[in-house]
SEPA-108746 format. One record per residue (C-alpha): residue in three letters; x, z, y. Coordinates in steps of 0.5 Angstrom, whole numbers, padded with zeros to 4 digits, always signed. Layout:
N
alaXZY/...
//
This chain:
471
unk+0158+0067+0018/unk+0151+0067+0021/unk+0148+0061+0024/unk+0145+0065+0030/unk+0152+0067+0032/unk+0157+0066+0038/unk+0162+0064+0033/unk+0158+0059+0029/unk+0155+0055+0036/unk+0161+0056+0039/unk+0167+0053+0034/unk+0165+0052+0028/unk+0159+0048+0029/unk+0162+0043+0034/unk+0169+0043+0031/unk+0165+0040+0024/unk+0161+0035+0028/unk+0167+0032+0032/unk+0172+0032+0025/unk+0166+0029+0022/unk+0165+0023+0026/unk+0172+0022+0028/unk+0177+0023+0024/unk+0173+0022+0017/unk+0168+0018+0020/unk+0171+0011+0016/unk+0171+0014+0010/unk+0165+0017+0006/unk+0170+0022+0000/unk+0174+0024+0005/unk+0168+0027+0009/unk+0165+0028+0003/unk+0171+0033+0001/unk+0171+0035+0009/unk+0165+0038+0008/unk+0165+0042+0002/unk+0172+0044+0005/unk+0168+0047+0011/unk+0163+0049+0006/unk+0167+0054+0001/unk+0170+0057+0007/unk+0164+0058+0011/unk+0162+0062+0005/unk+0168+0065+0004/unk+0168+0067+0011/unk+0165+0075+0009/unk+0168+0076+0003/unk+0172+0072+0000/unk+0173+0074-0006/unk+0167+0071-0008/unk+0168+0064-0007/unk+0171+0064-0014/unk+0164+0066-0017/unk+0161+0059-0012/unk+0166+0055-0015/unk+0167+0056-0022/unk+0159+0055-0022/unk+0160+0049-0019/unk+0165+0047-0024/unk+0161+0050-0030/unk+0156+0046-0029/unk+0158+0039-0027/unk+0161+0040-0034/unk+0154+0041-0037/unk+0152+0036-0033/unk+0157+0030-0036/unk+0155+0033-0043/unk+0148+0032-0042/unk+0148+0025-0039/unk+0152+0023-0045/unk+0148+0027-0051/unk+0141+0028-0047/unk+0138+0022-0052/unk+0139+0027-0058/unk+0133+0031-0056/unk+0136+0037-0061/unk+0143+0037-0057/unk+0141+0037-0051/unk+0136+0044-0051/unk+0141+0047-0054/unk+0146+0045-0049/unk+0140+0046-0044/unk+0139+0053-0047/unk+0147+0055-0046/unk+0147+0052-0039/unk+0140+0056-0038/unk+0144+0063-0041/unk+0150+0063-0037/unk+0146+0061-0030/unk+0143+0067-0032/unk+0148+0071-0034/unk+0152+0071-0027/unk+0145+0072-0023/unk+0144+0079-0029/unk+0151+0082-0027/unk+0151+0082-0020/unk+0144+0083-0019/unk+0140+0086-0025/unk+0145+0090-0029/unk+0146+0096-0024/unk+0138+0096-0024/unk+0138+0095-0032/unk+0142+0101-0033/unk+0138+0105-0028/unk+0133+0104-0031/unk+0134+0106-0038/unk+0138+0112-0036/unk+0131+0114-0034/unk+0128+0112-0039/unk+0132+0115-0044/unk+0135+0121-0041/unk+0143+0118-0042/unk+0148+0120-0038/unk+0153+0114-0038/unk+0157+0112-0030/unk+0153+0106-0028/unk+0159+0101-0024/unk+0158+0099-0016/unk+0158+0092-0016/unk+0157+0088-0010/unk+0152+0081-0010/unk+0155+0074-0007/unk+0150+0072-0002/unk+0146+0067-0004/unk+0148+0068-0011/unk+0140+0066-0013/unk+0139+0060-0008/unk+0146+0057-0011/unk+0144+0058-0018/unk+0138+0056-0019/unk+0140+0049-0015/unk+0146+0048-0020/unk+0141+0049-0025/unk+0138+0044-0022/unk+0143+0039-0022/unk+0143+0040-0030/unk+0136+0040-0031/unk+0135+0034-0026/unk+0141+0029-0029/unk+0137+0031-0037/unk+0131+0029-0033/unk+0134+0023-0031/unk+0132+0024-0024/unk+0139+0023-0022/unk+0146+0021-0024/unk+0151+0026-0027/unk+0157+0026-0022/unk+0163+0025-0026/unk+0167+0028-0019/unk+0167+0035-0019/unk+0167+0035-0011/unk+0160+0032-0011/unk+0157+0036-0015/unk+0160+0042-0010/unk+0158+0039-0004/unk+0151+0039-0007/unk+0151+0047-0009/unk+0155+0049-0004/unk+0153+0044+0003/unk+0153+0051+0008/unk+0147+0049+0012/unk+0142+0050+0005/unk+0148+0056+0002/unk+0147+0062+0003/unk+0139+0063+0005/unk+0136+0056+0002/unk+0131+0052+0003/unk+0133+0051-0005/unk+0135+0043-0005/unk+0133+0039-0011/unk+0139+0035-0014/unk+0133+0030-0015/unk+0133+0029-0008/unk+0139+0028-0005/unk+0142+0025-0011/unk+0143+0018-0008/unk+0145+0022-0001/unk+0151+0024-0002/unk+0154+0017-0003/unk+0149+0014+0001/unk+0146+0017+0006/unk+0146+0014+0013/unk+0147+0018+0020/unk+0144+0015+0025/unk+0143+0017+0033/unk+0136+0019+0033/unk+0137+0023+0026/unk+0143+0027+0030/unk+0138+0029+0037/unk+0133+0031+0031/unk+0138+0036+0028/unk+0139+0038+0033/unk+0132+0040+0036/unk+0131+0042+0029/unk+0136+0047+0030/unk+0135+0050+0037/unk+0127+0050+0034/unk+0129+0055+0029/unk+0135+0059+0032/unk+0130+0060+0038/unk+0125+0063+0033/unk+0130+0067+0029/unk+0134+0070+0036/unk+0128+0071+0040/unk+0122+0072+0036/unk+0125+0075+0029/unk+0129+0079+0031/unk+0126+0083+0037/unk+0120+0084+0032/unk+0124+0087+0027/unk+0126+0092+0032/unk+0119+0094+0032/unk+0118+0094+0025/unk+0125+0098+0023/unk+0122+0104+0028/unk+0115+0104+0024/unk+0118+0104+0018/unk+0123+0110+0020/unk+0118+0114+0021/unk+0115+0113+0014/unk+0115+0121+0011/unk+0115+0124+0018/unk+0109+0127+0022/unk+0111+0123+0027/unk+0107+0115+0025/unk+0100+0114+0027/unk+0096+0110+0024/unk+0096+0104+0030/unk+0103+0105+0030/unk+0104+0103+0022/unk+0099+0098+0023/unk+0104+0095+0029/unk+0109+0095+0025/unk+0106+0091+0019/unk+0103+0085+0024/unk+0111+0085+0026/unk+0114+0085+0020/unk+0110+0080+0018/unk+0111+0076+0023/unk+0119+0078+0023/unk+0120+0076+0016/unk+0116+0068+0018/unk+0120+0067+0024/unk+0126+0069+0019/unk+0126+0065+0014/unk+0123+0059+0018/unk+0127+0059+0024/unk+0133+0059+0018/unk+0130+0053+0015/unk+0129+0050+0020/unk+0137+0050+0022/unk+0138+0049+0015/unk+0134+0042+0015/unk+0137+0041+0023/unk+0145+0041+0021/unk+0143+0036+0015/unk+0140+0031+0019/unk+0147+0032+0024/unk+0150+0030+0017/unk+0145+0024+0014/unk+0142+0029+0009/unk+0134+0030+0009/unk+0132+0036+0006/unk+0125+0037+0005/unk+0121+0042+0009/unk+0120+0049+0006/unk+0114+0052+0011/unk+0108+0050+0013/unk+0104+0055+0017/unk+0103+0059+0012/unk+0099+0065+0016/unk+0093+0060+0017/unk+0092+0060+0010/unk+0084+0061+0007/unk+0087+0064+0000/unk+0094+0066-0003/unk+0093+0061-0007/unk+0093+0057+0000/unk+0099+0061+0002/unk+0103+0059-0004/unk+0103+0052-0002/unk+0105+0053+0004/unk+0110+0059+0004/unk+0118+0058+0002/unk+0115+0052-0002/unk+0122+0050-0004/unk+0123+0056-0009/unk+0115+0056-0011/unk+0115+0048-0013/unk+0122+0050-0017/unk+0118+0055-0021/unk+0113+0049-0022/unk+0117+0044-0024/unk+0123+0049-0028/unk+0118+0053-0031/unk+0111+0054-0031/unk+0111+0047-0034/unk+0116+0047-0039/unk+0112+0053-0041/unk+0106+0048-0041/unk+0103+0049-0035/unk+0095+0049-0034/unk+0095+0043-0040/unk+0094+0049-0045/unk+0088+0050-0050/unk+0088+0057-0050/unk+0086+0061-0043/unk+0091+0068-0046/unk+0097+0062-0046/unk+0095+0060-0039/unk+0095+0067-0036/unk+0102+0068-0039/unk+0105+0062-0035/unk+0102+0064-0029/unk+0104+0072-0030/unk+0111+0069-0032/unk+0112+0066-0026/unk+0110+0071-0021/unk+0113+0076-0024/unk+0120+0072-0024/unk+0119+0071-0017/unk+0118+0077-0015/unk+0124+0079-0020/unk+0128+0074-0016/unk+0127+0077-0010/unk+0131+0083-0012/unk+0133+0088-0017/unk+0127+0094-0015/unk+0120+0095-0018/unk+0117+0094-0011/unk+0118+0087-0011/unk+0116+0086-0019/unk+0110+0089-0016/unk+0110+0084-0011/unk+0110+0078-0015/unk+0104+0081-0020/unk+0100+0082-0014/unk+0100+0075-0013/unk+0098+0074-0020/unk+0092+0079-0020/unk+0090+0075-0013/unk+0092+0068-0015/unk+0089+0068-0022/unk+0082+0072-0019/unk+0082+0067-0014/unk+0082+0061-0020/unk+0077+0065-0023/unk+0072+0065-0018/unk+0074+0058-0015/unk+0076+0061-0009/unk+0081+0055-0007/unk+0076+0050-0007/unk+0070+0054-0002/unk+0068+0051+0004/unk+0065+0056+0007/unk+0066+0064+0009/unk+0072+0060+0012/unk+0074+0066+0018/unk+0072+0071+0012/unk+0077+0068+0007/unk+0083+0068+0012/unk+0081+0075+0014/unk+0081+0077+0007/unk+0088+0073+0005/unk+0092+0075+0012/unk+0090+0083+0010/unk+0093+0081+0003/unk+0099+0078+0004/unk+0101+0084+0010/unk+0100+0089+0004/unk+0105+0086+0001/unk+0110+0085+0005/unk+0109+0094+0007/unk+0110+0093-0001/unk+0116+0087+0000/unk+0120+0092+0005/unk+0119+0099+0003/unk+0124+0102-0001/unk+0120+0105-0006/unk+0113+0104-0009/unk+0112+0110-0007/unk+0113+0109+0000/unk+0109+0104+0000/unk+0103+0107-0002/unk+0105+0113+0004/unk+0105+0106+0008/unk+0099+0103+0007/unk+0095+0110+0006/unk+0097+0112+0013/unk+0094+0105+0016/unk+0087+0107+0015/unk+0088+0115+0014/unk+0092+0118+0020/unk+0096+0124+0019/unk+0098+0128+0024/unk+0100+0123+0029/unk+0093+0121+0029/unk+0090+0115+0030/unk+0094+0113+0036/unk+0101+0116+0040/unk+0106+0114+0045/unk+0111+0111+0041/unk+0105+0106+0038/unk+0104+0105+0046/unk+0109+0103+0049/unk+0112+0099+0044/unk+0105+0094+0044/unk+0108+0095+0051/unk+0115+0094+0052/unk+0114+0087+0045/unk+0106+0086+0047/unk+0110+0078+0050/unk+0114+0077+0043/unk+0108+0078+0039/unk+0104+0074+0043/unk+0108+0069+0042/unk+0109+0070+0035/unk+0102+0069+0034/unk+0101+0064+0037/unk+0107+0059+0034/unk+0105+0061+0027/unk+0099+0056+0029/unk+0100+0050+0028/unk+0099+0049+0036/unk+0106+0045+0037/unk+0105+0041+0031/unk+0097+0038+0034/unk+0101+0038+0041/unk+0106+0033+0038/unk+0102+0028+0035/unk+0098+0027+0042/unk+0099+0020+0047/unk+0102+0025+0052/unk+0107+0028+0048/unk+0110+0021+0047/unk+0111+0020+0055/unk+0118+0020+0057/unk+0116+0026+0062/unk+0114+0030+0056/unk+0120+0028+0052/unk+0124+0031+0057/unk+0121+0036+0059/unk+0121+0038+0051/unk+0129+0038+0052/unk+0128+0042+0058/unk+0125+0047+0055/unk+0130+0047+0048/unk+0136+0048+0053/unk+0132+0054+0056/unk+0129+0058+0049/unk+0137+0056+0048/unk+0141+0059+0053/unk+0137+0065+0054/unk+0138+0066+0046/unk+0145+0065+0047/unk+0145+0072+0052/unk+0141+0075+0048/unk+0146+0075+0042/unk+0152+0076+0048/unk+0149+0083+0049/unk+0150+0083+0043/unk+0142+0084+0040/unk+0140+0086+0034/unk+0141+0080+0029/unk+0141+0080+0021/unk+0138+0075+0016/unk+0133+0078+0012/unk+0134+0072+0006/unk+0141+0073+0006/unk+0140+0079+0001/unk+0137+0074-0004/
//
């Protein structure tokens, strides 16, 4: 189910809020187990079958979690009870992720023929994981208590809003929340512009962008893509992947509010950065601070001696976080791309400049945009194609018809896109006039009309997929 559809807006979210703060609302369990009752059936609302792999991840590691609590004081115990935790997470991401791509890989590389099975992925299945990891890795911490209900550790793993695409929601912080949270009015009406914020972005923005990138994309390996035209279709598919995601956690962190739940935010106008190193911090903050904190630091982080050792923490977490994003080697050289770049850029102290500053962001916007041409392309290949067609025009030249009627038919959506990815918004918020009880209401105006023009672009039934959805 998606949060951009009719049958979210219309049924399932107003029929939770109503049970939750009526019926439920003089007992925190019973709208604990409500919530995850509602969760686990959002999820199994595509394919049910996989509901089963969401809740046996949900009770393996609540098991986890209760031993680590009571043996985390034996250092030895406790990583090996960690190490077996880590195997079966990991384990359950491999089969359903990696394992076709595995056995592709080797039957290339050795000439055998043997049957390569079709296995379907759960949606969500590395957002849910890396948060039950989390859960056990937290509790061994002690940065939160082992719950000795199983029904709280689902709801942690399972809650609907951050389920399926993120953001990844630490259980150290909402740990205390899942008792002891306070709903409150004004958290409520928050959430709920939130949400009409990221669903305007998603259904108005992302996807008439992505209609823009998908024809220039299409046209990869014909004779019929220009060199304007693939340049397009770079700029939209960057702001289409932005606006995707983004307008996701902004629902996401929305429908928590509604319910008393604050996650913490995972964008933070990304495009403005002066380095990728700058990016970083503020694109899909969640999954690169998980790695931080789950990974480069146990390794050893940056606190190492020996430099060979450093460049080995840091190619290992760029090149599982290109791996996390899928099983293709395109996204592998994803990652490695932002390692060459992040470890030049530390190299030369290229984060820390105060000067060349329009240079630097030119030089980051190029390099992240090459990466997602890299990002979406099926193949490495394609990608070259891609990328060699934006600066050496083949047989369409350097400009054609598609190209121009394009720009003109989506000119207001790439204007607005560009515009929003500025911090404009945030500036105008923080002023005494946006503060008025006339601006404050002419900010509710505004959230109903960006709504009600959304929700007829959905009835007309307009293109409306979830790029995160496949991670």
């Amino acid at each position: 189910m998606l949060f951009s559809s009719l049958i979210f807006i219309s049924c399932f979210l107003p029929i939770v809020l109503l049970l939750y703060y009526t019926v439920f609302r003089f007992s925190r369990k019973l709208q604990n187990i409500f919530l995850l009752a509602v969760s686990l059936g959002f999820y199994a609302w595509g394919e049910p079958k996989f509901v089963f792999i969401l809740i046996a991840s949900v009770i393996v590691n609540w098991v986890f979690g209760l031993i680590i609590s009571k043996i985390r004081t034996n250092k030895i115990k406790a990583k090996i009870t960690i190490a077996i935790m880590l195997i079966y997470n990991i384990s359950i991401i491999f089969v359903f992720k990696y394992l076709m791509f595995t056995m592709e890989n080797i039957q290339n590389i050795t000439g055998l023929e043997f049957k390569i099975p079709e296995i379907l992925l759960p949606i969500g299945i590395s957002f849910f994981t890396f948060q039950a990891i989390s859960y056990v890795i937290d509790v061994y911490r002690e940065r939160g208590q082992a719950q000795k209900n199983p029904l709280n550790v689902g709801l942690y793993i399972a809650f609907f809003p951050q389920l399926v695409a993120g953001p990844i929601v630490r259980y150290e912080t909402v740990a205390e929340q899942i008792q002891n949270r306070k709903e409150n009015f004004d958290d409520i009406s928050a959430g709920v512009c939130r949400f009409l914020v990221g669903f305007s972005k998603k259904v108005l923005l992302a996807n008439n962008l992505a209609l823009v990138a998908d024809k220039a994309f299409k046209l990869l390996g014909t004779d019929d893509l220009s060199l304007s035209m693939a340049w397009l279709g770079a700029i939209c598919y960057t702001l289409q992947i932005y606006y995707d995601f983004s307008g996701y956690s902004d629902m996401a962190i929305g429908l928590g509010k509604m319910f008393g739940f604050h996650f913490d935010e995972n964008f933070n106008y990304p495009y403005i950065s002066k380095s990728t190193t700058e990016f970083w911090r503020r694109w899909h903050i969640s999954l690169g601070t998980w790695f931080r904190d789950y990974v480069y630091i146990p390794l050893g982080g940056s606190r190492v001696d020996n430099k060979k050792r450093l460049i080995f923490n840091t190619f290992m977490v760029w090149f599982l976080t290109g791996l996390w994003h899928g099983a293709n080697w395109t996204f592998i050289c994803w990652g490695l791309l932002y390692f060459v770049s992040i470890s030049v850029e530390k190299a030369v102290g290229l984060d820390k400049m105060q000067t060349h500053t329009m240079l630097r962001h030119i030089y980051t916007m190029l390099l992240v945009m090459f990466g997602w041409v890299l990002f979406r392309a099926e193949n490495i290949s394609d990608a070259l194609i891609y990328l060699k067609t934006m600066f050496i025009p083949g047989d369409s030249g350097f400009l054609d018809a598609e190209a121009i009627v394009c720009t003109k038919e989506y000119i207001v959506f790439l204007f607005f896109g560009i515009l929003f990815a500025r911090p404009f918004a945030k500036k105008l918020a923080k002023t005494k006039l946006a503060k008025t009880k006339v601006a404050q209401i002419l900010y509710v105006i505004a959230l109903m009309g960006l709504f009600l023009v959304s929700i007829s672009y959905l009835v007309k039934g307009a293109y409306n997929p979830f790029i995160y959805f496949n991670f």
